[in-house]
N, C-alpha and C positions, 0 to 999 in steps of 0.2 A: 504493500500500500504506500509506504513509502518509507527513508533511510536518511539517517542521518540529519532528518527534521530539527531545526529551531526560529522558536516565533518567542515573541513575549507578546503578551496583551497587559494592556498599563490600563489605569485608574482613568475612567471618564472614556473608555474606549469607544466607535462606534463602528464594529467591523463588519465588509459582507464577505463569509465564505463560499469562495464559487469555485466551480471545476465541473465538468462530467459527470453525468451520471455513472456511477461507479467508479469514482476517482478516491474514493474514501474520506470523504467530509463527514460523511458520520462518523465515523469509525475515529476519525482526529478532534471531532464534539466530545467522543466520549469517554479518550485518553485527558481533554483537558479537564473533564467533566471529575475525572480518576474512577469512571466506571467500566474502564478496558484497562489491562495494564499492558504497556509498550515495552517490547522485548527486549530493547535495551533504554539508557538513558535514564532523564530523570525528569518529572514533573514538581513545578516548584511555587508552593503557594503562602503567602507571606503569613504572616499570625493574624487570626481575629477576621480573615478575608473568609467570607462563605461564598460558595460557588454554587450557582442552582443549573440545572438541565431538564429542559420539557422535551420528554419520551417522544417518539411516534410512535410507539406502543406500548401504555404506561398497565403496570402489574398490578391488577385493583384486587386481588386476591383478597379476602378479609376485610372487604367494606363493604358495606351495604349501598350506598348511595353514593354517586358520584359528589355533593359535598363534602361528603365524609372522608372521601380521599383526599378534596382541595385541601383541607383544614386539618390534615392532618398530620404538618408539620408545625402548623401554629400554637402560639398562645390559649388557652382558650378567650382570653380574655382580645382576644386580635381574629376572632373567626369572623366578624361582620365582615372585612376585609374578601372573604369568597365572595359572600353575595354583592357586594360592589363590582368585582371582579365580573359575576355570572351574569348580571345584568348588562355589563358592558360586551360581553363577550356574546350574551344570548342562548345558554344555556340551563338548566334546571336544574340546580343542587340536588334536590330531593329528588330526580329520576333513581330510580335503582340501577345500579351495576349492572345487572341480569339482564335489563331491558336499552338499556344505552346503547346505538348507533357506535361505529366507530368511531364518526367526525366525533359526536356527544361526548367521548372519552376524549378524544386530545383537546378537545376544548375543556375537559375539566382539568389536564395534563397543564396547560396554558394556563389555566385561572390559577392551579396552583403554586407555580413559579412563578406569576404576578402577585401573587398575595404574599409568596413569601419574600420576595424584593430583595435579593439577596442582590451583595458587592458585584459578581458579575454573572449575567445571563446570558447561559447558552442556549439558542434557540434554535429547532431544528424544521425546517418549515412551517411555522406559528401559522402562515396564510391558507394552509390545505383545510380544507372542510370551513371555512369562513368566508359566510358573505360581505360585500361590501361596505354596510353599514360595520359590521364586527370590526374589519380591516382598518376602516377609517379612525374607528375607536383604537385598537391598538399601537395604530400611527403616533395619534396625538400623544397616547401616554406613553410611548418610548420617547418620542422627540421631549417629551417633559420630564423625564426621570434622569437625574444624576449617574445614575448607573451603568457601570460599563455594559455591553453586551456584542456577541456574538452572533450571526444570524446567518440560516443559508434559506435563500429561499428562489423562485424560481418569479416572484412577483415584482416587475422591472421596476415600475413606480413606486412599489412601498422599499424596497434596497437604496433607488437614486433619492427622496425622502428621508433616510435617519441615516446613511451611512459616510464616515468620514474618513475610513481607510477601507482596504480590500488585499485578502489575504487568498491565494489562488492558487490551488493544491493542482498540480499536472506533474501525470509520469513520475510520481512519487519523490516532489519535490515541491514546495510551498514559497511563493516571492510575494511579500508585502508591497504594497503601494501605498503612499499616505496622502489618500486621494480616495474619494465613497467612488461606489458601483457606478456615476455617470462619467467615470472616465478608463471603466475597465475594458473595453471591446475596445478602443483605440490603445491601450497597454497591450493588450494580449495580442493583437494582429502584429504593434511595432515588435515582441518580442518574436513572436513567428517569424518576422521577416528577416531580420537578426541572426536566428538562427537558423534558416534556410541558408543563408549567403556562406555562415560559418560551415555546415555540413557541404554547402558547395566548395570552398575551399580546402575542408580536407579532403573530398574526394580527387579536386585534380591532382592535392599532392601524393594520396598515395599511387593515382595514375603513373605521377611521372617517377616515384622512387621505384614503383613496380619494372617499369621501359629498363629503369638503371640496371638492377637486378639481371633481368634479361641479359641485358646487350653487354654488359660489366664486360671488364677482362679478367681472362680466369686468373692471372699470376696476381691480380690486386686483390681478388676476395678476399684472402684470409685478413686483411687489413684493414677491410673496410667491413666485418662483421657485426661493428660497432652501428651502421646504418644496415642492416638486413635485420638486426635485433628492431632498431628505430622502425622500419618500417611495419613489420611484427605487430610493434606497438601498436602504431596507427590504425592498422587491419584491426585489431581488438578496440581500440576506441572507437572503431565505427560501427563495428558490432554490437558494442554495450550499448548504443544511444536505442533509445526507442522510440519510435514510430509514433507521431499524435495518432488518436484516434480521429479517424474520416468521420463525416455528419455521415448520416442514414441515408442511403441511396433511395429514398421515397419518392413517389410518383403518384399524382392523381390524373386521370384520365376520362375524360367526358363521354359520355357514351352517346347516343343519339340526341341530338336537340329535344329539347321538351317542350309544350307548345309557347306562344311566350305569355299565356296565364297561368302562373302555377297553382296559387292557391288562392281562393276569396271566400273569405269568412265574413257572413253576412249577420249581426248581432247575436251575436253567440253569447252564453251566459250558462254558469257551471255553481253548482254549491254540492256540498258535504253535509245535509242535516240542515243546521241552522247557519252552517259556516259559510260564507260566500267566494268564491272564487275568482268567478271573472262574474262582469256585471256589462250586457250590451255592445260589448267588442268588435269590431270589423276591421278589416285589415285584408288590402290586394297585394299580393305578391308575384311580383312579375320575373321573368328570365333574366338571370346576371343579378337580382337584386343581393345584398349583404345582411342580414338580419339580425341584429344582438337581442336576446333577451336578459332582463336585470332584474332584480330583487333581492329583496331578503330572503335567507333562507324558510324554506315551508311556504311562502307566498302564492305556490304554485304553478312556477313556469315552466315545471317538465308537464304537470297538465295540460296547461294550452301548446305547449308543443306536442301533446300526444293529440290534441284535437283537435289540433291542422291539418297532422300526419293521417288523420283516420282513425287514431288505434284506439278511441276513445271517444264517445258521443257527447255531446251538448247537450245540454236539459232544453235549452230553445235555441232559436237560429238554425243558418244551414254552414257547411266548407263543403265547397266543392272544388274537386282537383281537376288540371289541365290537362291536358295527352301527352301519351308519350315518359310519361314520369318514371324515373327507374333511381330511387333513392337508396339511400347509404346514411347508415344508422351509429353514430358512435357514441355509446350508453354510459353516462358516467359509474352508476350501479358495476358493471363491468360483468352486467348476468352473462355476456356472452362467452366467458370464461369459464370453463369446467375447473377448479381449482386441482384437483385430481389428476387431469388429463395432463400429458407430457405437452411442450409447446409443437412436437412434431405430429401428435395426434390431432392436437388442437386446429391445424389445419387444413391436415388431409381428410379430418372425419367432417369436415365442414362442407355441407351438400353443394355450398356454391364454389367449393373450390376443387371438390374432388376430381381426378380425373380416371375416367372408367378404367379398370382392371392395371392401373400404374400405383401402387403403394406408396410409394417414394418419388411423387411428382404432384405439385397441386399447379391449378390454372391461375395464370394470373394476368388482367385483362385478357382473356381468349387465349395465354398462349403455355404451354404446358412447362412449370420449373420446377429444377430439383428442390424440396423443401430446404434443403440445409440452406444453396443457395442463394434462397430467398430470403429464409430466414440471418443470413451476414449482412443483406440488404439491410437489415433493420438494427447491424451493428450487435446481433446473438453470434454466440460462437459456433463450433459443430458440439462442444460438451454438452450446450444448454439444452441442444436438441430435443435430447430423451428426459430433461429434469422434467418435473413436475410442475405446473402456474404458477402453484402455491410457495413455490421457491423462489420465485421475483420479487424484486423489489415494486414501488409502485409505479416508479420511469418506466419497467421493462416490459409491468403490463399494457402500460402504454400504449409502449411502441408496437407491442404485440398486437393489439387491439385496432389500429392503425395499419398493421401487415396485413388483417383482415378485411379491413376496410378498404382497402387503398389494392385489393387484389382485384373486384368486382370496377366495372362500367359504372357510372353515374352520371345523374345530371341533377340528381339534388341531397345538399352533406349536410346530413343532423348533425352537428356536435354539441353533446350535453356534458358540458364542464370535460373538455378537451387535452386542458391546459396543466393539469395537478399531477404533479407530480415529473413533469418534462423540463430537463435542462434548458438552458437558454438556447444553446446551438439549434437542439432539434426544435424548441420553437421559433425560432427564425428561420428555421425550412418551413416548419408547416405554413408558418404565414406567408411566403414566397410560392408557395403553393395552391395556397388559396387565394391570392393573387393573382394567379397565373389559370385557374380556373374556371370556366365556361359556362359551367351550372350555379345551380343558384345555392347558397350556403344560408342554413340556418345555426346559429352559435347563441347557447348560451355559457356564462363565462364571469367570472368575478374577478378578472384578471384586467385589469383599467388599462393597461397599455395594449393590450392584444388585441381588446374591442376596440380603440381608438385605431390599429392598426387595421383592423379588420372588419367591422361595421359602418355600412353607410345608411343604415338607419335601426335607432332603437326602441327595443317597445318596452316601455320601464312597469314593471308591475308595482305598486305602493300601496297597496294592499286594500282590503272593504272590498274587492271587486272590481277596481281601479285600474284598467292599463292605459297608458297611455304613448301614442308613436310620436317619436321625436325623430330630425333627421342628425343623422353626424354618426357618431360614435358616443363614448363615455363621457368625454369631456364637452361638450356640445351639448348635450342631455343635460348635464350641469349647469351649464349656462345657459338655458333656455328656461329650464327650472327656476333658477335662482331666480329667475326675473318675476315669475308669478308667484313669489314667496315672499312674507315679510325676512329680514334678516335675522341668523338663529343666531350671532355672536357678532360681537362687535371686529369690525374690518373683513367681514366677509361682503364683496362688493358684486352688483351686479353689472352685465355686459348690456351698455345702452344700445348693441343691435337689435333686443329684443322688448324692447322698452313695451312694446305691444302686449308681449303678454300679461301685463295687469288689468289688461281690458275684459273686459265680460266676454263671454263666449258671444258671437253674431245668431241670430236665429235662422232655420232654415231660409232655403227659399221660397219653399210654401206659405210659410208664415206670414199670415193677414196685418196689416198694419193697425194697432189699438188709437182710439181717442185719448189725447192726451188731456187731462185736466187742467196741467199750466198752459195748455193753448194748443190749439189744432195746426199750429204750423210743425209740429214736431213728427217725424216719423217713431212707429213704432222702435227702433232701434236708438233713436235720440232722447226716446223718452227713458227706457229704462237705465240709458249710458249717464244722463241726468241724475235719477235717484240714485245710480250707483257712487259718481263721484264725489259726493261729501267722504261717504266711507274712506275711499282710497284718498281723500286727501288730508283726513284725520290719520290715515294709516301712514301717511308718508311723514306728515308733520312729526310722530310717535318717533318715525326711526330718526328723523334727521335729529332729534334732542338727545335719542341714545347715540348716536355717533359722535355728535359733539361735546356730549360729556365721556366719552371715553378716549376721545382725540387733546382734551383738555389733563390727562395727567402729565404731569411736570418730565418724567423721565421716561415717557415712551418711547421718543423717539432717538433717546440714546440709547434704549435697551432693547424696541423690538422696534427697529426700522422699517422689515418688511410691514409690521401690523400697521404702523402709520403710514404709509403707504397706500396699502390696500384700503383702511380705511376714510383716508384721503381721499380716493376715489369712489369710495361706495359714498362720502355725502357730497359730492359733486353732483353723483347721477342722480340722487334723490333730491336734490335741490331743483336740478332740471325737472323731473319727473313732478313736483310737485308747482313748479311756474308753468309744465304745459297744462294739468290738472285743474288749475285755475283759469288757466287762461279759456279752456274748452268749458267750463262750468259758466264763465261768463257770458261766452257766444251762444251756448244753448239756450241760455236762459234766459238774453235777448230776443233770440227766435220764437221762444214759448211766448214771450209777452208782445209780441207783435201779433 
């Protein structure tokens, strides 16, 4: 895993550890952790320093309840500290052991290393099984806690966010950089480069000592033994270096055009008993389009993605599909894994990849490969062949997962939470793939940069039954949001492109025009835009007095620059926001009294 390793991590650290999947970041978490011991060497931890580590698969043996595990290095007199924790986090103390979800478990793994706040935290993807509300919560209180910590995780924005060095384990050697995760892919390519030039110069030299050797004269050899040894050497330094691992030879492939309507959900509406779901939703989806779904977890977006797809009916409404459709399903659950089954079974026993009377050949887009072969494609070796699912890590089911998918024709890619668990390399292929792609993609994802990379429109679910389509990606959605919201903290500002949306929804087109009481010059639409604007402009008035009493402390802006800033601009725009408010309140109300 690796040799001859040394790092230090100091007091106030903020580190990302990155490498491969399978480069041994865990396994170096959990030497620092001192819950591996490393074969040689020494790990060295000062007096009075506590070190905490959150499991990916934490041992609840002898607790009843996943609080009982969070709280079960604390005080008692410090156990509130869970439930602030699990509320932030969004999980349920009192669940039972017995009954808890996996995610449900490393969220109680996380709540208990946040509660116990120990000197330094090592985190081992905190972001897997966490929606983006959780995510955003855990942002704020690492970027707010004194505490060193360690983090690997595979979520680009929450790493470029709190991290202020990067520690990068490759070919089982570790280089620091004292610099966070938004300068580590231009580090790693310069040090690639670097070292391609250096392997290209020792290959020409042992080229040319090789020629010498050859052509030498015989009476000099014995003299010059001293360079045939040299040479020796070089041959063996070139053989000791090892090879980067190559990204995934992955391929997706379009299969016949689809027609160009793929799906139109015409007021569709879903409930659970008393629970609601979706509540009157429509939505066309056309060829080529990009589609992100979001929410909190449990909200319900693998349900309206199953009741796009068909596989699930709507209590009202209709979806009807377009011709031609030949879809491709990638299951976050990962049912489509036999955990039992070897990864070579896993493909050949797969009806869409079989090939008749070939044991040792699956199809892949229409064309017959040896499994093993295919399987390197995905960066599996020939050992892993015959291992059993259940012997992957979570990367490798992945990629597994993806060999399957990526073997079949498509023209339209489900991916349900795609992202968990995949290096950064392979997710910069997949999105270069989906890029490059013909059919249309449906993704849901908690993953902020992926969907920004990869959504050109999102459909945010906010729960009561609530979806709503935004265009863009993650960040777009945010800013389109933020504008029809009052402000939840001071210096969060909004984007005056969208200054629009504080405005009431427009009525159909069908909708008849009402008598107005302040006067018949008014249209239906002017009338209600009328009564609406005192509201919003007492709503505007309300923030511009909390921004300027929070822009009025003495040392904000030598202490938190950006926040004055930002909040610099959020009462700029409510300033405006509240001169056009008045100004439209005037004109209307001119025209009523006319």
């Amino acid at each position: 895993m690796f040799d001859q390793l040394s790092l230090v991590v100091q007091q106030g650290d903020r580190v990302a550890l990155v490498g491969r999947n399978g480069s041994g970041k865990s396994t170096l978490l959990k030497v620092m952790a001192g819950l591996v011991e490393a074969d040689r060497g020494e790990r060295t931890v000062p007096p009075g320093t506590a070190v905490g580590y959150m499991e990916q698969d934490p041992d609840m043996a002898g607790f009843a309840t996943l609080g009982d595990y969070a709280a079960s290095g604390l005080d008692p007199a410090e156990a509130y500290r869970v439930d602030m924790v699990a509320e932030g986090l969004k999980f349920d103390p009192n669940r039972p052991v017995s009954t808890a979800s996996g995610g449900e478990r490393r969220r109680a793994a996380l709540a208990k290393l946040m509660a116990e706040a120990p000197d330094l935290m090592l985190l081992d993807e905190p972001t897997n099984h966490l929606d983006i509300e959780a995510i955003t919560w855990l942002e704020r209180e690492l970027r707010e806690t004194r505490k060193a910590y360690v983090l690997i995780s595979h979520d680009r924005a929450f790493l470029r966010a709190l991290t202020r060095a990067t520690l990068w384990i490759d070919r089982g050697a570790v280089r620091r950089q004292e610099e966070g995760f938004d300068g580590f892919e231009a580090w790693r390519d310069r040090v690639w480069e670097e070292e391609d030039q250096a392997r290209h110069k020792l290959d020409r030299k042992i080229k040319a000592e090789a020629r010498w050797a050859v052509e030498g004269i015989s009476a000099r050899r014995k003299r010059n033994q001293g360079r045939v040894r040299a040479l020796q050497d070089l041959r063996a330094e070139r053989a000791a270096q090892i090879r980067r691992q190559g990204t995934a030879a992955m391929e997706l492939q379009s299969g016949t055009k689809s027609g160009r309507k793929v799906i139109e959900a015409q007021s569709i509406t879903k409930a659970y008993g008393s629970r609601t779901i979706l509540r009157d939703f429509s939505i066309r989806i056309l060829r080529g389009d990009r589609v992100g779904f979001v929410g909190p977890n449990g909200v319900g977006k693998t349900t309206l993605l199953k009741m796009l797809m068909g596989q699930e009916a709507p209590d009202t409404g209709t979806v009807v599909h377009g011709t031609n459709l030949l879809p491709a399903i990638f299951d976050q659950s990962r049912a489509q894994l036999d955990p039992e089954m070897s990864l070579w079974d896993s493909l050949t026993g797969d009806p869409d990849m079989r090939v008749s009377g070939k044991a040792d050949q699956v199809l892949v887009r229409g064309q017959p490969r040896h499994v093993v072969a295919y399987l390197k494609d995905f960066l599996f070796d020939e050992r892993q062949a015959r291992a059993p699912v259940k012997s992957l890590s979570g990367g490798e089911k992945a990629r597994l997962l993806l060999a399957k998918l990526m073997a079949r024709e498509s023209n339209l890619l489900v991916l349900d939470e795609p992202t968990n668990d995949l290096d950064i390399e392979t997710l910069d292929l997949l999105q270069e793939l989906l890029d490059d792609y013909d059919g249309t993609v449906l993704l849901v994802s908690h993953d902020r940069d992926f969907l920004d990379r990869v959504a050109a429109t999102t459909i945010a679910m906010e729960g009561d039954g609530r979806a709503i389509t935004y265009a863009g990606g993650w960040s777009d959605y945010q800013a389109q949001r933020a504008l029809a919201q009052p402000i939840e903290a001071p210096g969060k500002a909004k984007s005056a492109a969208a200054r629009s949306a504080d405005k009431p929804a427009q009525p159909t087109s069908g909708a008849k025009p009402a008598a107005s009481p302040a006067g018949a010059g008014l249209s239906f639409t002017e009338k209600h835009r009328l009564e609406a604007l005192p509201a919003l402009i007492d709503r505007l008035g309300a923030e511009i007095a909390k921004l300027e009493a929070f822009l009025a402390q003495p040392d904000l802006y030598s202490k938190e620059p950006l926040k004055f800033k930002k909040g610099t601009e959020a009462l700029v725009e409510r300033q405006q926001a509240l001169a056009d408010a008045e100004e439209e309140w005037l004109t209307l109300m001119e025209k009523a009294e006319n």
